[in-house]
One Martini backbone bead per residue (centre of mass of N, CA, C, O) as a GRO file, in nm:
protein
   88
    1UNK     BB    1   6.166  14.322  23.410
    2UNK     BB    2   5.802  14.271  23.468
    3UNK     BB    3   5.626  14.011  23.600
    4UNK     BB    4   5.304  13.833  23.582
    5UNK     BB    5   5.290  13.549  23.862
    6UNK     BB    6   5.291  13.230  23.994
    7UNK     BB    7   5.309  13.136  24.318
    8UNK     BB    8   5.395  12.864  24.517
    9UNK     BB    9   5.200  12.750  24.799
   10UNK     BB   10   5.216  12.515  24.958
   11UNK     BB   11   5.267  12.163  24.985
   12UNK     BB   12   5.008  12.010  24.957
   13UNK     BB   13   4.786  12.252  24.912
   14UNK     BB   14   4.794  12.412  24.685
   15UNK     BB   15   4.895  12.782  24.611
   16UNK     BB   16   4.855  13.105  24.432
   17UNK     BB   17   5.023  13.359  24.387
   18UNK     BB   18   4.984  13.694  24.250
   19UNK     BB   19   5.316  13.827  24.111
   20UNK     BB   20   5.553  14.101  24.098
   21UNK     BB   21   5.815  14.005  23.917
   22UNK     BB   22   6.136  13.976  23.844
   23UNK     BB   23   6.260  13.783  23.599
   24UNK     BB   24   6.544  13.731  23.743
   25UNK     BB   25   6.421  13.572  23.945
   26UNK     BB   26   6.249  13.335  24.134
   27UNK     BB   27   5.959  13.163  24.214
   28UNK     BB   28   6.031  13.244  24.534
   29UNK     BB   29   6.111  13.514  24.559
   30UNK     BB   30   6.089  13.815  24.521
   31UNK     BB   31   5.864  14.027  24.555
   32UNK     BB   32   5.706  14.329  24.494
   33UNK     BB   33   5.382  14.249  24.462
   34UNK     BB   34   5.116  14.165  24.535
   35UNK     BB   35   4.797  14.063  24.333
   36UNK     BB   36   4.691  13.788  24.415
   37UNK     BB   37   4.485  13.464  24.359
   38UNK     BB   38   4.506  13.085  24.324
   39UNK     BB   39   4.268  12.819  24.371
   40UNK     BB   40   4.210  12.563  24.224
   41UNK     BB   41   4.050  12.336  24.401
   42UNK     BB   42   3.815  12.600  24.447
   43UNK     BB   43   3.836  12.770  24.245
   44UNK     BB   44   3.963  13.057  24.341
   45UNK     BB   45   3.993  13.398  24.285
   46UNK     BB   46   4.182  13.670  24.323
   47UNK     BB   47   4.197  14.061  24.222
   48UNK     BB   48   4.380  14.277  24.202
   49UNK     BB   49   4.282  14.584  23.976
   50UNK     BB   50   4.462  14.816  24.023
   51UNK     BB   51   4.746  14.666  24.007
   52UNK     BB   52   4.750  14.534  23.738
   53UNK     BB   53   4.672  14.798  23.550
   54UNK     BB   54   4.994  14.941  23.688
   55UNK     BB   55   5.176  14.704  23.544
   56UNK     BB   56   5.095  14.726  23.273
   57UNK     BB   57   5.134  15.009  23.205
   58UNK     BB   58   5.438  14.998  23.296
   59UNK     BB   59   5.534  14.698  23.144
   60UNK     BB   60   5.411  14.423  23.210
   61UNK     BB   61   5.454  14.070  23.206
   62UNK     BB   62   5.220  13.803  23.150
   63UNK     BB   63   5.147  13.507  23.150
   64UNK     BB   64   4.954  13.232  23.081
   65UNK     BB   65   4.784  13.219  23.318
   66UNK     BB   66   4.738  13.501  23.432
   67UNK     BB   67   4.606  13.587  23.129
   68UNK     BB   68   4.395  13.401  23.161
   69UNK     BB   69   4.255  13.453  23.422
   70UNK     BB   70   4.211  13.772  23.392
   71UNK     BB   71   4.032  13.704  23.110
   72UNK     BB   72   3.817  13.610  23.299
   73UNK     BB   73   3.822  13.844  23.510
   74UNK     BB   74   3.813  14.138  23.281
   75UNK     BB   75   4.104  14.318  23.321
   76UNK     BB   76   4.089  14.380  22.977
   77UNK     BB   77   3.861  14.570  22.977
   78UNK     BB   78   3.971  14.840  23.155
   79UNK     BB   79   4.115  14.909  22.955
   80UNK     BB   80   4.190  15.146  22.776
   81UNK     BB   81   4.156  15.177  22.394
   82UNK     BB   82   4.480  15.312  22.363
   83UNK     BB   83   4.574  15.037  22.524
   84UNK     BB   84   4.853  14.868  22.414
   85UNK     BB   85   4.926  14.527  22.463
   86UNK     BB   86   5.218  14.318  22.478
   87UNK     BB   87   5.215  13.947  22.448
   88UNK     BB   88   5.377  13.658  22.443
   0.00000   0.00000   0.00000
């Protein structure tokens, strides 16, 4: 199963990577694709949303931070309206 998680970048200066990966994974594991970014302390916010869109339709599942994050940034208007996602 695929899950849609935030990677942690930085030492010092947190960032995180918004990316698709295996459940099985560790949280610095190897990620099957970027899908965008989230940085805290600028709250600055990228996210590829076709990227994002083909992972749902797939069955992957964000968590709640990325759910919250993708849900302010509008991701979940663009789903067609008989798809139905279900979320942790």
């Amino acid at each position: 199963m695929v899950k849609l998680r935030l990677k942690r970048c930085g030492r010092k200066q947190r960032i995180y990577r918004i990316v698709a990966i295996d459940v099985r994974s560790r949280r610095e594991g190897r990620d099957l694709r970027k899908v965008g970014f989230y940085d805290p302390i600028k709250n600055q916010i990228y996210l590829n949303v076709p990227a994002i869109l083909y992972f749902l339709e797939k069955g992957a599942q964000p968590t709640g931070t990325v759910h919250d994050i993708s849900k302010r940034a509008g991701v979940f208007t663009e789903l067609r309206p008989n798809q139905q996602i279900k979320f942790n």
